[in-house]
VOVEXKOL-765312 format. One record per residue (C-alpha): residue number from 1; x, y, z. Coordinates in steps of 0.001 Angstrom, whole numbers, plus 500000, padded with zeros to 6 digits. Layout:
<sites>
<site seq="NUM" c1="X" c2="Y" c3="Z"/>
...
</sites>
This chain:
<sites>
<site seq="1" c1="757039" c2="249281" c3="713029"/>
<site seq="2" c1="753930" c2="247853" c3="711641"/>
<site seq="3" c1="754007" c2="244601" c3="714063"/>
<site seq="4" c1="754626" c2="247205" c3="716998"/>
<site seq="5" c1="752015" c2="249012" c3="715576"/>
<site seq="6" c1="749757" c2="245662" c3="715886"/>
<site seq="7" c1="750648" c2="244774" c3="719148"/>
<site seq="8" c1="749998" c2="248225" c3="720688"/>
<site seq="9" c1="747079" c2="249403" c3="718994"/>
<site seq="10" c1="748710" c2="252702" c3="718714"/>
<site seq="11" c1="749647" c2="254946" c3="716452"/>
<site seq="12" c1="752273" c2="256680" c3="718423"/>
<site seq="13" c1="754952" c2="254358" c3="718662"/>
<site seq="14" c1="757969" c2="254086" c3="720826"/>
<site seq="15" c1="761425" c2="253323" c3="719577"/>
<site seq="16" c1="763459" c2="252958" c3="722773"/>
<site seq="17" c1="765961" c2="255626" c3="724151"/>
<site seq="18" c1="767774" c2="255714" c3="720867"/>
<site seq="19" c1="768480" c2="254845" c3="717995"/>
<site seq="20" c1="771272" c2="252849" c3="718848"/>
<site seq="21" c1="769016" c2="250903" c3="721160"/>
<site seq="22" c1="766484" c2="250652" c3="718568"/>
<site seq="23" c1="769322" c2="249018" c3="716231"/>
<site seq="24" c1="770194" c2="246852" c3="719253"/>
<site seq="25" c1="766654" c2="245369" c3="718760"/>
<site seq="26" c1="767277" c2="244453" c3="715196"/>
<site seq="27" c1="770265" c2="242782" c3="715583"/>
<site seq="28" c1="772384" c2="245574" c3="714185"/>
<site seq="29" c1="775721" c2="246221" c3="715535"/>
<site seq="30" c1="775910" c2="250417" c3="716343"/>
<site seq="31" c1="778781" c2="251738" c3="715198"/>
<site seq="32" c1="779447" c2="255595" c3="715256"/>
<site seq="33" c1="781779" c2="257855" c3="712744"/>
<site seq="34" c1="781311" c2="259345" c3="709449"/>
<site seq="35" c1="781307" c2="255710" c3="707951"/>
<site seq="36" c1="779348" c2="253485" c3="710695"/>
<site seq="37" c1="776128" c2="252016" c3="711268"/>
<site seq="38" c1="774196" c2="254757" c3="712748"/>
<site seq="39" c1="774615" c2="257781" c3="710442"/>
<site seq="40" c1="773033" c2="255163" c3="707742"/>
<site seq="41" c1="770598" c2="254153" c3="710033"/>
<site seq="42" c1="769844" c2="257068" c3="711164"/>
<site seq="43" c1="769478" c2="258740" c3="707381"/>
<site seq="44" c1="767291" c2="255765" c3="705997"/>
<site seq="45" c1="764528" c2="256102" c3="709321"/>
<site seq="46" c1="764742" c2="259712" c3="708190"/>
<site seq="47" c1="763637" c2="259013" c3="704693"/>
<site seq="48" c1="761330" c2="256001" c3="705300"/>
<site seq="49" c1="759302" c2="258790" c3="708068"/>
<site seq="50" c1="759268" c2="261372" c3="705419"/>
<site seq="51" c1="757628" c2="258802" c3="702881"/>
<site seq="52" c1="754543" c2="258980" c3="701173"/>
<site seq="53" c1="753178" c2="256237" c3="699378"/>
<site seq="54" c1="751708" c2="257111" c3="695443"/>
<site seq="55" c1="749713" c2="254422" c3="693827"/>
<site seq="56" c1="747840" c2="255196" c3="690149"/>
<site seq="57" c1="745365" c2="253061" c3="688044"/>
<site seq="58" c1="744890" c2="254027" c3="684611"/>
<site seq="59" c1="742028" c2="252411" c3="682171"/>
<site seq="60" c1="740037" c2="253014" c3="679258"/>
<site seq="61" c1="736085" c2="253716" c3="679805"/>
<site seq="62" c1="733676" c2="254105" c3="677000"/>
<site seq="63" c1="736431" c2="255630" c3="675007"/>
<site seq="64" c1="738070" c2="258312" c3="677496"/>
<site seq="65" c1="741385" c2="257377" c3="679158"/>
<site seq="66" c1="741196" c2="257451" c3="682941"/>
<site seq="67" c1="743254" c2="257743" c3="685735"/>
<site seq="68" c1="743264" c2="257964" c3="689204"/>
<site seq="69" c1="745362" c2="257931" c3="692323"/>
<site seq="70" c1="746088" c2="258271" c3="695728"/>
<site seq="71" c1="748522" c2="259221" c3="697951"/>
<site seq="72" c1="749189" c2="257988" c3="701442"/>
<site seq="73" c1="751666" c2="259276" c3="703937"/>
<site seq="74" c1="753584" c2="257262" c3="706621"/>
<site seq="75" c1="753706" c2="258826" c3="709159"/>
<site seq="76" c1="752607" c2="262667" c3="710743"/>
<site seq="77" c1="755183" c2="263533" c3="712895"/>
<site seq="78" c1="758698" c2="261857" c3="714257"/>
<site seq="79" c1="761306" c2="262626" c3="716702"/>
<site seq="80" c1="764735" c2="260851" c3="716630"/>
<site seq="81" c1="767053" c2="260980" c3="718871"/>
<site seq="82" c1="770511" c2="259366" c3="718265"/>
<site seq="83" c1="774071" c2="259362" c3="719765"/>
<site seq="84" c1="777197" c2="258952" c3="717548"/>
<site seq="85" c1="778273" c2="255824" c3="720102"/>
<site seq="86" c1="776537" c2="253995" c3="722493"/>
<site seq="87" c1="775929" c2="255532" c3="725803"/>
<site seq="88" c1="775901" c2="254277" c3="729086"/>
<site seq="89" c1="772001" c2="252805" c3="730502"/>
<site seq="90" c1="771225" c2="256343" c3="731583"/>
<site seq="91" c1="768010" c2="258245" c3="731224"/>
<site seq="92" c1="767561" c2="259371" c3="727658"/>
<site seq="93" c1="764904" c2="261047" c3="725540"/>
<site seq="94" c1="762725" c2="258651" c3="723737"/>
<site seq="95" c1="762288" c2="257974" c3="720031"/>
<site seq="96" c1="758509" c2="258319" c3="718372"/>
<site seq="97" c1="757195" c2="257405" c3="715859"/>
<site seq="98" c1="752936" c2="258770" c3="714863"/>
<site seq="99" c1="751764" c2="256899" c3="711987"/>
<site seq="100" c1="749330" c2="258545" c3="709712"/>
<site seq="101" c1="745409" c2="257991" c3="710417"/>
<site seq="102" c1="745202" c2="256265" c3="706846"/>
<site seq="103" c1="748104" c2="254217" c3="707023"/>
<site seq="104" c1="747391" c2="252812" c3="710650"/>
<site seq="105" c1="743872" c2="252116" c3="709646"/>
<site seq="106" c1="744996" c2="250261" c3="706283"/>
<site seq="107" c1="747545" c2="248055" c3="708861"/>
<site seq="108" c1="744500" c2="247505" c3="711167"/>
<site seq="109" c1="742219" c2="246311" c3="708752"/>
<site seq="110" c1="744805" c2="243901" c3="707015"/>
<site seq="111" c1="747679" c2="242949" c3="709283"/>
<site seq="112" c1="750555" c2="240972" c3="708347"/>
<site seq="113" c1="753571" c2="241579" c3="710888"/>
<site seq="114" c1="756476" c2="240241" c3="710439"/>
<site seq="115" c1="759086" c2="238143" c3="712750"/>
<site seq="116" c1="761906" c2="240776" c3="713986"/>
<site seq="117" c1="763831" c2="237192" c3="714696"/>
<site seq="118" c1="763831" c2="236266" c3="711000"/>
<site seq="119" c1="764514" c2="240307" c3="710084"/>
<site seq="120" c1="767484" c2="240103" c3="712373"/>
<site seq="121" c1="768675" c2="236894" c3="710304"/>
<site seq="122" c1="767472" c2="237735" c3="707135"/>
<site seq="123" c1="769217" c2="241630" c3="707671"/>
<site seq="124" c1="772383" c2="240289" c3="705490"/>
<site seq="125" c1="770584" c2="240056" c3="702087"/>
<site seq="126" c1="768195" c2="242431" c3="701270"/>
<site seq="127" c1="766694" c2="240489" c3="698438"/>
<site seq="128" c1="765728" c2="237840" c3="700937"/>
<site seq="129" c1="763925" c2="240633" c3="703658"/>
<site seq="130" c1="762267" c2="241823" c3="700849"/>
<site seq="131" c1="760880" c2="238013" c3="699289"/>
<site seq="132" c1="760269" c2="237573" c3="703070"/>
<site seq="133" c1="757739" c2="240545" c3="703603"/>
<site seq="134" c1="756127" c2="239979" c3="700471"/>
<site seq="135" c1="755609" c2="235849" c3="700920"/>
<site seq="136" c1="753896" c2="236400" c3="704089"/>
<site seq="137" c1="751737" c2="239156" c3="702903"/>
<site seq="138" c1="750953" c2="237470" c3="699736"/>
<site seq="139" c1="749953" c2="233724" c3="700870"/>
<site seq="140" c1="747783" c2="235509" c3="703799"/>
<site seq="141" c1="745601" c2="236084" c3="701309"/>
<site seq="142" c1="746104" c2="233063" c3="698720"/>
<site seq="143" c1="743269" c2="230542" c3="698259"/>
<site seq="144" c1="744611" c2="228766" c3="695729"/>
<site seq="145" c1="748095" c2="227872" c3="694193"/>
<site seq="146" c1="749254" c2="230809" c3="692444"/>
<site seq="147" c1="752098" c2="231334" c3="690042"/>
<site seq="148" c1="754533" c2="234139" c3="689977"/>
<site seq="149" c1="756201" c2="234264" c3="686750"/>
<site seq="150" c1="760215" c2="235241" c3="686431"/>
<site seq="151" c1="759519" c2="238242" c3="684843"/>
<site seq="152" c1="756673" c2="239599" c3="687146"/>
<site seq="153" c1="759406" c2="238733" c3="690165"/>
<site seq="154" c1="761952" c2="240470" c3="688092"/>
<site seq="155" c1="759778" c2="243600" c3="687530"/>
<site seq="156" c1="758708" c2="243595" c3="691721"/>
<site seq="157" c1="762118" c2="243062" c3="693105"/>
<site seq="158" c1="765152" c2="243215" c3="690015"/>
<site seq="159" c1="765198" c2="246787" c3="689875"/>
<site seq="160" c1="769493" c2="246108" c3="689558"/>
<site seq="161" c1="769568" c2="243383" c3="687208"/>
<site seq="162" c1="770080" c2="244007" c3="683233"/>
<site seq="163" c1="767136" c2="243121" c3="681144"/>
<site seq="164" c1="768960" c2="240313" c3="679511"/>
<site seq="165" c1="769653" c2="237130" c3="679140"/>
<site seq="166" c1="772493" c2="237330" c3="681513"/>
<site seq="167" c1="770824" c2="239384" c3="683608"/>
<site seq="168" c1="767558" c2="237176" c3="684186"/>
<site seq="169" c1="769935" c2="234393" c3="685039"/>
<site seq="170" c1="771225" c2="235893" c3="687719"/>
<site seq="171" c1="768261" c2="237071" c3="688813"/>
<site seq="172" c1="766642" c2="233844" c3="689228"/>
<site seq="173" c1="769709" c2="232549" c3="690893"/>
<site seq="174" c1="769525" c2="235395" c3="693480"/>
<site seq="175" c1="766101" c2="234649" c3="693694"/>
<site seq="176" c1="766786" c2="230923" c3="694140"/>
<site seq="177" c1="769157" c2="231717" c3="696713"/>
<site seq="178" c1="767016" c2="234491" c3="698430"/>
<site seq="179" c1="764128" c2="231895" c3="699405"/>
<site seq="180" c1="766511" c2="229467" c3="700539"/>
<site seq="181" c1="767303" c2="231967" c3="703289"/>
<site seq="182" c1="763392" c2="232922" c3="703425"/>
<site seq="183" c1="762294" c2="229166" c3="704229"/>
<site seq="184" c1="765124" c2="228506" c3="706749"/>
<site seq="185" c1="763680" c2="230466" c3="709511"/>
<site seq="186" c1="759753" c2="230920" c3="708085"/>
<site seq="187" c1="759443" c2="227243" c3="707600"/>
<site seq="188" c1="755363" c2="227316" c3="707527"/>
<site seq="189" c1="755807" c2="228973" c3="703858"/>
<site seq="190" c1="755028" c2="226776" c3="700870"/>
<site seq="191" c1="756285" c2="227334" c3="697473"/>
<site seq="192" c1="757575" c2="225347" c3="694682"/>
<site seq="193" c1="760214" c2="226360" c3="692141"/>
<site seq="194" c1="759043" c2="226255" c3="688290"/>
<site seq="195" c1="760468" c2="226927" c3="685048"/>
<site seq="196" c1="757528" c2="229630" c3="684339"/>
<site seq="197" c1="758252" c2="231027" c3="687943"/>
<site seq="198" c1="757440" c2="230753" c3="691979"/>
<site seq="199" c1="754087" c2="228625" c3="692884"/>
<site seq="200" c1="752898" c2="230474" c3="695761"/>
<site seq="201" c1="750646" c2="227662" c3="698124"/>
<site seq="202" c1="748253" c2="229204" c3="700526"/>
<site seq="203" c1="750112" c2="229382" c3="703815"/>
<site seq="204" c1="749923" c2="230138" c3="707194"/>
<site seq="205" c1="751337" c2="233823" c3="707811"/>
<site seq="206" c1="754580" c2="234053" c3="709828"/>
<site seq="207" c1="753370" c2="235002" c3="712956"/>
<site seq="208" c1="749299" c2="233484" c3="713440"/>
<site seq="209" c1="746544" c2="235776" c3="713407"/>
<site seq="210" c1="745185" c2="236434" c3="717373"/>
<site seq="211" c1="741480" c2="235369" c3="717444"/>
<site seq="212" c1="740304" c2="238100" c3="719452"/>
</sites>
């Protein structure tokens, strides 16, 4: 949504006919029924739309304790339309998305989209779409080589994962296994494994940055 977002210059944006058609785009197969693809699909838009954001900072200043926040919301308003199968290519009502003001400015000032070709691959192993968003947000920024230790990876992404031994093995073996993936179809990434961590490299973004 944020690369459509990119593209259009829009806030209001359009998800196709349905859902189904939407999933279509991502390389999802649409499946209907208590159990199939588009009840779950259709329940996780619904919660990522109804999303807000909460961020907090807390520090010490001449010997108070501060903090201080701020809340950002996804989007203002949605409509969703969805069939329980796939329908024939007839006329159907059309699926909208409105961003928030503040979140659409934030993704205008500093955009990193992402390549729906490598989501559609990547769609298997959720560990690996979410090492892929971050790596191309983080080296758009990098100037220099940057390590990211086990543990802050662990803290960022291995929510599931026991804090122990055993469990920071398999981790990092996840991990290992996740950028594999990652570098298969976003080749222009750099990184280098380490015993401390990841070494990010400053890298091109997935998809280049339109000189305007």
């Amino acid at each position: 949504m944020t690369s459509e977002a990119i593209r259009t210059a829009s806030r209001e944006l359009e998800l196709g006919a349905s859902l189904s058609r939407f999933m279509a785009a991502l390389g999802l197969h649409a499946t209907g029924g208590h159990w199939g693809t588009i009840p779950r699909f259709r329940d996780q838009m619904q919660r990522l739309v109804g999303a807000a954001i909460s961020t907090r900072w807390e520090q010490d200043v001449n010997g108070q304790h501060l903090t201080t926040g701020e809340n950002l919301l996804l989007a203002d308003h949605f409509q969703l339309w969805w069939t329980p199968q796939i329908l024939p290519d007839v006329p159907l009502a059309k699926s909208s998305i409105t961003l928030s003001e503040n979140f659409f400015e934030q993704l205008v000032a500093a955009p990193v989209p992402l390549d729906l070709r490598a989501v559609r691959v990547l769609k298997q192993s959720p560990l690996a779409l979410d090492l892929y968003a971050w790596a191309t947000r983080r080296v758009s920024y990098l100037e220099r080589p940057t390590l990211i230790s086990w543990e802050a990876l662990r803290r960022s992404f291995g929510a599931g994962y026991a804090d122990t031994p055993q469990g920071r093995v398999k981790f990092r073996a996840r991990v290992l296994d996740a950028f594999g993936r990652v570098c298969r179809v976003y080749s222009a990434l750099r990184l280098e494994i380490e015993d401390g961590g990841v070494l990010l490299l400053p890298s091109a973004p997935h998809i280049p940055r339109i000189t305007r």
